[in-house]
N, C-alpha and C positions, 0 to 999 in steps of 0.2 A: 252073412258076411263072407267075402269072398278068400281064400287062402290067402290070397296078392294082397288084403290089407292086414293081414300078418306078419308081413314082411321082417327081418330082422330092422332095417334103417329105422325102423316106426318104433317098433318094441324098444331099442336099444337109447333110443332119446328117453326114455321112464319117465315119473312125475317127481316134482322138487317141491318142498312144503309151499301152502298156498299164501297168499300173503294179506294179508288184513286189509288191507286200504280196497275200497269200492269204489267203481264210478258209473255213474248214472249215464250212460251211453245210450241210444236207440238201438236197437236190435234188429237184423233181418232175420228171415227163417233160411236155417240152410236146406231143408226140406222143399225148399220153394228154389228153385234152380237158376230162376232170373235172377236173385239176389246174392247169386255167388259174390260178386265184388263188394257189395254192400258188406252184406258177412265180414268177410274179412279186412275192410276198411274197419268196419268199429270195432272186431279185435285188434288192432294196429293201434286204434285211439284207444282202447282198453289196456293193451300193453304197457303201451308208452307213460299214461296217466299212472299205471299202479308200479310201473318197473322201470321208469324213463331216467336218464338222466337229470342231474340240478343246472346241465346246460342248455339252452334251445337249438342251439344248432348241433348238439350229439344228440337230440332226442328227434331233428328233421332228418338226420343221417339214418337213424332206425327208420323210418318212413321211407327213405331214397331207395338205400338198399335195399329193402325186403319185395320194392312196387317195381324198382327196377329189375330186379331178377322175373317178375310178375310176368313186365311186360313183353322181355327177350324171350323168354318161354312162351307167350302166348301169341306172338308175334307171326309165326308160322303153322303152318296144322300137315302132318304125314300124309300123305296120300292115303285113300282107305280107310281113314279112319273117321267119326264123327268129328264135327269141328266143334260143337257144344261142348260134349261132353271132354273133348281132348284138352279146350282151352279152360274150361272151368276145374278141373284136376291137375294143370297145370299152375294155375294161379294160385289155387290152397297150396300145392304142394310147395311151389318159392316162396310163398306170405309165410308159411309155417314152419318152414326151413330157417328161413333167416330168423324169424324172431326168435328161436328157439336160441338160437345160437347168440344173439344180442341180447336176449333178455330169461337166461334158463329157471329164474325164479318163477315164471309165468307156465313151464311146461307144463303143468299137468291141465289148465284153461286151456292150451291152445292143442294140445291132444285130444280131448273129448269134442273139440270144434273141428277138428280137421276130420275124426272119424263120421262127424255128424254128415259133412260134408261130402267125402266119401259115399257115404251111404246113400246119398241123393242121386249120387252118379250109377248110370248102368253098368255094372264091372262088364270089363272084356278090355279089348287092343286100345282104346281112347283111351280109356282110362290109364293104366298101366303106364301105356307112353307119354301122357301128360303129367302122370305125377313122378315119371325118370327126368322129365324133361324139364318141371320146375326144381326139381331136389338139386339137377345140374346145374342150370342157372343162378341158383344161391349160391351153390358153393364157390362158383366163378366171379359173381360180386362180392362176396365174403371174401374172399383170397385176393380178389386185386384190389379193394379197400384198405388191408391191412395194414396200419402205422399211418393212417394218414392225417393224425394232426389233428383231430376232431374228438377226442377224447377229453374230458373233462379238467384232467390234470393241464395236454397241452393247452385248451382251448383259455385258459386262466393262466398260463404263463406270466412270468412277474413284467412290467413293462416300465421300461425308466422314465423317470420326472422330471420335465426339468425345471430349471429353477423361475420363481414367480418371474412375470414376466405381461405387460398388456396382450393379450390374447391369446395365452398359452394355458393350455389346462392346469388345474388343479385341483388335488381331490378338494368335494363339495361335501359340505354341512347336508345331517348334522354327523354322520358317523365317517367322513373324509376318508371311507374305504380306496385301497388302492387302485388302478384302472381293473378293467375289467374286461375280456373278451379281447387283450393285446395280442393271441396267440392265436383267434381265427383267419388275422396276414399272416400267417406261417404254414397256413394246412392245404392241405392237394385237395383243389378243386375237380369236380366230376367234369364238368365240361370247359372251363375258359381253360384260354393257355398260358397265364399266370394268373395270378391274385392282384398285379395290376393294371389288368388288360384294361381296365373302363375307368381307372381312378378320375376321379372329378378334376375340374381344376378346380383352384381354391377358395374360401370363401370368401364374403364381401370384405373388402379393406373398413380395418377400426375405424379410418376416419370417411368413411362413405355416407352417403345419403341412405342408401339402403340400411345400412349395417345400424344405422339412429336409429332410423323406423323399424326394424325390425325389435331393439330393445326395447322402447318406449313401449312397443307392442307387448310385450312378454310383461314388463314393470306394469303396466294397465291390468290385462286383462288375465296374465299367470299368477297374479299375486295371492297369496293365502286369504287377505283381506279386502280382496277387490271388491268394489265399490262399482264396475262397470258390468263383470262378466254376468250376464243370464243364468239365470236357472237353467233353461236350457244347456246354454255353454258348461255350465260345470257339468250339467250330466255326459253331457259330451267325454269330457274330458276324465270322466270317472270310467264309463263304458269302453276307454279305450285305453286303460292302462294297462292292461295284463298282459299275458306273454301273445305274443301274437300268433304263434303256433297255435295255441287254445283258441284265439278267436277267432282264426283262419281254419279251424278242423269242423265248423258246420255248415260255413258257407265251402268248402268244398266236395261235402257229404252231399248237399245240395244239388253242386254238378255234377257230380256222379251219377245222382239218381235220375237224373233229367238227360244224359247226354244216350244219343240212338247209336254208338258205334261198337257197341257189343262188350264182350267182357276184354278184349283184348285193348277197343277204346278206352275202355276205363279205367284196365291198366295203364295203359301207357297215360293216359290223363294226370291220373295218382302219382308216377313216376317221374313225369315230367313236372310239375308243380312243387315236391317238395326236392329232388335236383336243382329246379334252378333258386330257390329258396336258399339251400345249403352251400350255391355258390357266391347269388348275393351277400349271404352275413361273410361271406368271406371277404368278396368286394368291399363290402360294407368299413369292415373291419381296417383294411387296406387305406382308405380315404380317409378314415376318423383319424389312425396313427401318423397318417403321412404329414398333417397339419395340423393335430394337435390343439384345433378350436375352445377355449375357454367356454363354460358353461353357462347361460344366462346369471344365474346364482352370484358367479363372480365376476361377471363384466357389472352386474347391479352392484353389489357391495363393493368393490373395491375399484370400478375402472371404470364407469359411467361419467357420463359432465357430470351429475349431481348425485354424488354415492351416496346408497341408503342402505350402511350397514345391518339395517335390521328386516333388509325385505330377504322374505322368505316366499319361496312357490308353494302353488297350491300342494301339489303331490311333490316327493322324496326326488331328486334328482338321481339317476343312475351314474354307475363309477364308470363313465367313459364319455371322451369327447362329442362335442355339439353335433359338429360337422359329420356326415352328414346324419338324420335319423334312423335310427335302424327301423325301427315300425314302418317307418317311409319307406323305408327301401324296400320290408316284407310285404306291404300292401301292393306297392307299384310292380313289383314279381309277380305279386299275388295274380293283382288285376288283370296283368297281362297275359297269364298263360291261361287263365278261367276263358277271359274276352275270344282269346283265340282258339279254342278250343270247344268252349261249349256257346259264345256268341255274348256280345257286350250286355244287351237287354237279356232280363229274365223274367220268368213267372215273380210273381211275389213270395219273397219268404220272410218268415222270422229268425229274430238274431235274438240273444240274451248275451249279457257276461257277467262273468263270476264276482266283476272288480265293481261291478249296478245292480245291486240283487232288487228282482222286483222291476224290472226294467226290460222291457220285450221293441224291437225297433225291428218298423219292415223294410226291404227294398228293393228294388226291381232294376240295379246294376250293379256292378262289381265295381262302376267307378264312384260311387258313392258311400262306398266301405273307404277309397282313398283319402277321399274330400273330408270324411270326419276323420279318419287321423290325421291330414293334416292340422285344419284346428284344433285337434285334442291336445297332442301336445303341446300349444302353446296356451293354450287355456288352465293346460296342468304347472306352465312356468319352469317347463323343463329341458326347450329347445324354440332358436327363432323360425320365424316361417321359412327364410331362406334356407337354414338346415334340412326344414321336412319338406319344401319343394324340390330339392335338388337329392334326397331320400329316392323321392319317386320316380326321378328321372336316371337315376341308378339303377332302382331294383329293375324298371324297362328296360334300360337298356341291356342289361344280363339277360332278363328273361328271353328275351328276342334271340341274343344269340345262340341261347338253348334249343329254343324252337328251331332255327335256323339247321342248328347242326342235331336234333333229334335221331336223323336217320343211321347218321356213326354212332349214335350213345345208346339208343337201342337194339341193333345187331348182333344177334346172337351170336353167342362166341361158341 
């Protein structure tokens, strides 16, 4: 080992007790040099799982920051020096930087992985100035991040109710928890230029043709004791309940592994994906509060032509408005930045989820991860379709402008 990975900055991070909770990740070898990014992507999902926040969008901000630091550091290469080796000990050194710093429970896993790492590398001038040059780039997204409203306490801010009312939320059965995620329109986004730069306009009027068929939809086929939905359809809708961040971290490991543009692609791939992610649930958050959509739940029970106080959804309704869906929104982010980035069609891969145990589904695009969220949640009786169409055409529309303006958000500072 070389003096240089002795360095005081390395030493002086130390180890912090380890923390009990494991997660079954895939592993690359760091000794195998191609799989730098891989590496360090499934310690980021190792992070996040054992040390993440109880918010999704503070636990995508851990992802933002640590890939965006990644990519600015890995963006450029010194004259002189290998480009390999510069950009692969740039990228450990910002992925390890920031998490350390996000998540200090986790040091002493991610010091024995960055040393591993390290040691894959040929010490000399690359190296050295790749890992000056990622330790930089962290502390410069760590320091311009600061306070910005994505913290768990703001992200759950209390959000007022107002009084019952035809299509105005209220908290939903059976535990009429208070809103939830009111305080993601309040937090500084990484690239739009407010939080209501894309807000939707509004959704279909109570007394519309759409807005019928949209319930009747939800009454049918969301019900707990539907009588229409398929087999299929509920698995659907069980498969696609969970946090979307978990079900969007292996079809992105996916593109990662498949995309030819080096580790500096793969940074900025990683970067760019959960940025615009963290800026949608922002948007997102923005169009739920701005009109305040009543839930299926309670357009059924109390405000339908024929109320049926006793229908209940299949799955728990979430403490926040209809309008528009958030899963919709992460998927249509999602799709969009994978399609552009690594190409709409892919090889074939497999999916699983936590919420379908025993349940393995293939696919060969990223717009077919959209197409089943959007029926999922209406199969689950917890959003109408119009909600999670209009989801999807949000989270695009974000993504886009991300992509759009990538080349300001990644420029090293």
């Amino acid at each position: 080992m070389s003096p240089f990975r002795t360095r005081p900055t390395l030493v002086a991070l130390g180890a912090t007790a380890l923390l009990t909770a494991s997660v079954a990740v895939p592993r690359a070898t760091a000794a195998d040099r191609t799989t730098t990014a891989l590496t360090w992507y499934d310690v980021t999902a190792e992070t996040v799982a054992a040390a993440g926040a109880p918010t999704q969008i503070t636990n995508n901000r851990i992802w933002a920051v640590s890939w965006l630091a990644a990519a600015r550091a890995t963006r450029g290469v010194p004259a002189g020096v290998e480009r390999g080796a510069y950009q692969e000990a740039a990228l450990a050194a910002a992925v390890h930087r920031a998490l350390v710093a996000l998540a200090p429970s986790r040091t002493e896993q991610l010091d024995a992985t960055y040393e591993e790492t390290l040691d894959a590398i040929p010490d000399g001038p690359a190296e050295e100035r790749g890992v000056v040059a990622g330790e930089r780039q962290a502390d410069l997204v760590l320091e311009s991040r600061e306070g910005d409203g994505l913290d768990p306490a703001s992200v759950n801010a209390p959000a007022p109710v107002r009084p019952a009312a035809p299509g105005v939320w209220q908290p939903t059965p059976p535990a009429y928890a208070p809103a939830a995620q009111y305080g993601n329109r309040l937090a500084e986004p990484f690239v739009l230029t407010t939080q209501s730069q894309f807000r939707l306009g509004p959704p279909p009027a109570l007394d519309s043709r759409r807005y019928a068929a949209d319930l009747e939809e939800v009454r049918a086929y969301g019900a707990a004791d539907s009588t229409v939905r398929s087999a299929h359809q509920t698995e659907t809708a069980a498969f696609w309940l969970g946090s979307s961040l978990t079900l969007y971290t292996e079809p992105l490991r996916v593109a990662l592994s498949r995309t030819d543009r080096g580790v500096a692609g793969q940074a900025r791939l990683v970067a760019l994906f959960h940025v615009a992610l963290v800026d949608t649930q922002i948007a997102t958050s923005d169009t739920k509060y701005a009109y305040e959509r009543w839930r299926p739940v309670t357009a059924i029970r109390t405000g339908a032509i024929d109320p049926d106080p006793d229908w209940t959804p299949l799955h728990t309704t979430p403490a926040h408005p209809d309008y528009p869906s958030g899963h919709n929104t992460y998927s249509g982010a999602a799709e969009t930045v994978l399609s552009a980035l690594v190409g709409p069609p892919t090889a074939p891969f497999d999916l699983t989820s936590p919420t379908a145990p025993g349940v393995t589904r293939t696919y060969t695009t990223w717009k077919r991860l959209s197409d089943e969220n959007v029926d999922a949640r209406v199969f689950s009786g917890i959003h109408t379709r119009s909600a999670d169409e209009a989801g999807i055409a949000l989270g695009e529309n974000v993504a886009r402008y991300v992509l759009r303006n990538a080349g300001r958000l990644l420029a090293a500072r």
